[in-house]
Residue frames as a rotation matrix with the C-alpha (Angstrom) as fourth column:
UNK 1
-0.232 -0.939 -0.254 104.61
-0.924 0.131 0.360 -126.79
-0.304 0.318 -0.898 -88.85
UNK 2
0.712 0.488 -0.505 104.03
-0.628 0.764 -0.146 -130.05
0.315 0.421 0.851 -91.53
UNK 3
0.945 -0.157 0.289 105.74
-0.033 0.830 0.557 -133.15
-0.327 -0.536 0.779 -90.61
UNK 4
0.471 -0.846 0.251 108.16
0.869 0.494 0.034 -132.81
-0.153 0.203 0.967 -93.01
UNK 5
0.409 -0.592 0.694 109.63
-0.286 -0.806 -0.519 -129.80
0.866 0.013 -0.499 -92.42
UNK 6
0.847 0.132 0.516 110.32
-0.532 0.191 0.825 -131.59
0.010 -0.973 0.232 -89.23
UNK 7
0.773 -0.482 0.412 112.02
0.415 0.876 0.245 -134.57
-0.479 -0.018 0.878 -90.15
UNK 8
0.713 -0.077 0.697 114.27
0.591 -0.468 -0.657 -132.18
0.376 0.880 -0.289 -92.00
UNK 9
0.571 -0.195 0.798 115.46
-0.762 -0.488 0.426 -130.35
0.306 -0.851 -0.427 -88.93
UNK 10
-0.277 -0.706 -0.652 118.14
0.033 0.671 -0.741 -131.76
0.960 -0.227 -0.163 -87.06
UNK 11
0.121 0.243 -0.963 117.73
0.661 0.704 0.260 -133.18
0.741 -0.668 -0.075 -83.51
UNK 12
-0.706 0.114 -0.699 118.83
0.547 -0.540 -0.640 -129.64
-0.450 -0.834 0.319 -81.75
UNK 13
-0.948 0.225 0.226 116.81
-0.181 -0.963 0.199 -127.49
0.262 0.148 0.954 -83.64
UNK 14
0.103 0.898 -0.427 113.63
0.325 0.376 0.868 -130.02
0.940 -0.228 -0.253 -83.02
UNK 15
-0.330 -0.466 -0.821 114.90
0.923 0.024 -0.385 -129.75
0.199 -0.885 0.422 -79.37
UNK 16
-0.877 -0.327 -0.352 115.40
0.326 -0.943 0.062 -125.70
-0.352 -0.060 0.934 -79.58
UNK 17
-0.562 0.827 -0.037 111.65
-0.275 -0.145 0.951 -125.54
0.780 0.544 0.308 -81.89
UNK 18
-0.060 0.846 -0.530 110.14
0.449 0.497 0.743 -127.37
0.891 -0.194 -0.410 -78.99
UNK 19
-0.418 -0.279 -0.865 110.86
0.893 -0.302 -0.334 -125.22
-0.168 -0.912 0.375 -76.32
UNK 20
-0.984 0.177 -0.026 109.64
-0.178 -0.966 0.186 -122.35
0.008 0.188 0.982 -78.08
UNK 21
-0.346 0.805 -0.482 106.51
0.027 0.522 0.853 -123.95
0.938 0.282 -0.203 -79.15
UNK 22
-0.009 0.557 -0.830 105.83
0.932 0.306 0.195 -124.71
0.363 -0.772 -0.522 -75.04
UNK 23
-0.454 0.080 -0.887 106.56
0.660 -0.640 -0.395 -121.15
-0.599 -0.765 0.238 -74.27
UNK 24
-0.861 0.508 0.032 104.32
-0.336 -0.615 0.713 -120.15
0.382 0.603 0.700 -76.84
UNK 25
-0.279 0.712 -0.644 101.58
0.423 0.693 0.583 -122.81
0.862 -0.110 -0.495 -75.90
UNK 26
-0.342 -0.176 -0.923 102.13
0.934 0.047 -0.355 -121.34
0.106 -0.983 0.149 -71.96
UNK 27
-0.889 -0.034 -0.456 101.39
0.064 -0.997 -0.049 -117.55
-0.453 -0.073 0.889 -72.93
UNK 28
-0.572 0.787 -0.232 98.29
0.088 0.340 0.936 -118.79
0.816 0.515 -0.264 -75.01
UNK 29
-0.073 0.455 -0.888 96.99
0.772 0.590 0.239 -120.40
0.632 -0.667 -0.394 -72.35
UNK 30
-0.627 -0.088 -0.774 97.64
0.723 -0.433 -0.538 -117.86
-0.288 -0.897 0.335 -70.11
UNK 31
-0.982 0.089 -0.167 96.01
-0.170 -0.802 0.573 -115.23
-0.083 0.591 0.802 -72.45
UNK 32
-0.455 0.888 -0.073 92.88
-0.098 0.031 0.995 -116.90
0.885 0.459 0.073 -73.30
UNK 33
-0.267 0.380 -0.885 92.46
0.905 0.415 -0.095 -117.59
0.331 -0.827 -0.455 -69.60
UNK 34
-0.588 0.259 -0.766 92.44
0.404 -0.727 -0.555 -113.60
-0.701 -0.636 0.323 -68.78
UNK 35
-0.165 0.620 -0.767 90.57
-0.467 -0.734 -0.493 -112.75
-0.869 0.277 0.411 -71.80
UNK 36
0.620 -0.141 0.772 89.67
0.585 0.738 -0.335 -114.80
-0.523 0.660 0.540 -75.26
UNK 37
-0.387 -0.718 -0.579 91.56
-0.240 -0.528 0.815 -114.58
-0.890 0.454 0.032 -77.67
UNK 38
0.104 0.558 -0.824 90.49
-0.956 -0.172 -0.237 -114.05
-0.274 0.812 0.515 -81.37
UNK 39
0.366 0.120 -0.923 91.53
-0.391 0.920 -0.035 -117.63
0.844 0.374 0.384 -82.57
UNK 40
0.643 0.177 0.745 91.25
-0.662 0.618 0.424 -120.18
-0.386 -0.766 0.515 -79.96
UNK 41
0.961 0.263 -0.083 92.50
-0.269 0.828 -0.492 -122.42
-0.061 0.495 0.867 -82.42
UNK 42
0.166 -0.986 0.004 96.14
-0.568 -0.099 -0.817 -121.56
0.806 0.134 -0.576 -82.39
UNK 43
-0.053 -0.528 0.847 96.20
-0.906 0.383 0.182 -123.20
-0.420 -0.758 -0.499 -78.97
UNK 44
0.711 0.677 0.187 95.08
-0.457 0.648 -0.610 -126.23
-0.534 0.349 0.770 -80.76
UNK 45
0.823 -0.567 -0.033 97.85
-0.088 -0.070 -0.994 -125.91
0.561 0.821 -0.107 -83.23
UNK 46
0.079 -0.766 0.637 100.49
-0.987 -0.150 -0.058 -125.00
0.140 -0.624 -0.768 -80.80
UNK 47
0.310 -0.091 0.946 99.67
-0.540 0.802 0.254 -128.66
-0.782 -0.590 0.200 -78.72
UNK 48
0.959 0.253 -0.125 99.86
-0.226 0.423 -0.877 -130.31
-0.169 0.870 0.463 -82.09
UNK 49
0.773 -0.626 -0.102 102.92
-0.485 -0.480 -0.731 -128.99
0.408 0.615 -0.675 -83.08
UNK 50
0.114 -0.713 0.692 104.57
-0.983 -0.181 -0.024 -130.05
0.142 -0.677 -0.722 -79.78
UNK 51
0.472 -0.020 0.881 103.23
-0.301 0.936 0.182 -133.52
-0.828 -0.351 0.436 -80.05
UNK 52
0.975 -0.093 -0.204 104.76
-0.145 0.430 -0.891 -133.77
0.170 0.898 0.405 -83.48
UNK 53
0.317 -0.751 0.579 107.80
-0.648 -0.617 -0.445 -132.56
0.692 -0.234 -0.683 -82.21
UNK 54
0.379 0.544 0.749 107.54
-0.924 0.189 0.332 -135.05
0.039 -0.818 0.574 -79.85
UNK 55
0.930 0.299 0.215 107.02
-0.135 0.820 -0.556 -137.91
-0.343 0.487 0.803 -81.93
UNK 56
0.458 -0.854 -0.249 110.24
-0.513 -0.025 -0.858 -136.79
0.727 0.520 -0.449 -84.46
UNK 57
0.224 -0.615 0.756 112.15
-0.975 -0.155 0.162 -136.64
0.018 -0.773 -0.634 -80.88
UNK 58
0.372 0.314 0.874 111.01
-0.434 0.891 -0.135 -140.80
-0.821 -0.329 0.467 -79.85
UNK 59
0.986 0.110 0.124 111.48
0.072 0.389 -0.918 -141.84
-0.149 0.915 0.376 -83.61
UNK 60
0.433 -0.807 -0.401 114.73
-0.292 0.295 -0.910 -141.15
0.853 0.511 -0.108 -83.83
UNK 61
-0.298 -0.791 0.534 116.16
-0.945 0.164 -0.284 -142.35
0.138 -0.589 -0.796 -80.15
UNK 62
0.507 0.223 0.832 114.12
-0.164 0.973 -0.160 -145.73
-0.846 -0.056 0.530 -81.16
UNK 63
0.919 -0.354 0.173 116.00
0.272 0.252 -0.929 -145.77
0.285 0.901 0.328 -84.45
UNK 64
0.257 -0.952 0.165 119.43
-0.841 -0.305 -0.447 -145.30
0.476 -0.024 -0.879 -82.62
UNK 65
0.178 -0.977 0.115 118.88
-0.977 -0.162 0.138 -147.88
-0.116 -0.137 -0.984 -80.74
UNK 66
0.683 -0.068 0.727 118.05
0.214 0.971 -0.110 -150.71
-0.698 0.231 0.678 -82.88
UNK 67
0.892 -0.450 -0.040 121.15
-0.282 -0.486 -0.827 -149.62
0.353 0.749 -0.561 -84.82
């Protein structure tokens, strides 16, 4: 997911996107641990995603409250 499809997204669905995202990240993880999985890399992606997600989250409850 690119950044700006993020910022785009209101504050639940970032919310509601990041929860999925960790209980995707959690089954990864859990997957490549009993067996690999074909693309490692998605976990990669996954963490990514969540820190963007993250970020969006912080950015906008510092921009509420110098407002």
């Amino acid at each position: 997911m690119k950044q700006k499809e993020i910022t785009q997204m209101s504050l639940s669905e970032i919310q509601e996107k990041l929860s999925e995202e960790k209980a995707t990240l959690v089954k990864l993880e859990l997957n490549h641990t009993v067996s690999p999985i074909e693309n490692p890399l998605k976990i990669r992606g996954s963490r990514r995603t969540i820190a963007r997600l993250n970020t969006e989250i912080r950015k906008r409850e510092i921009a509420g409250t110098k407002n």
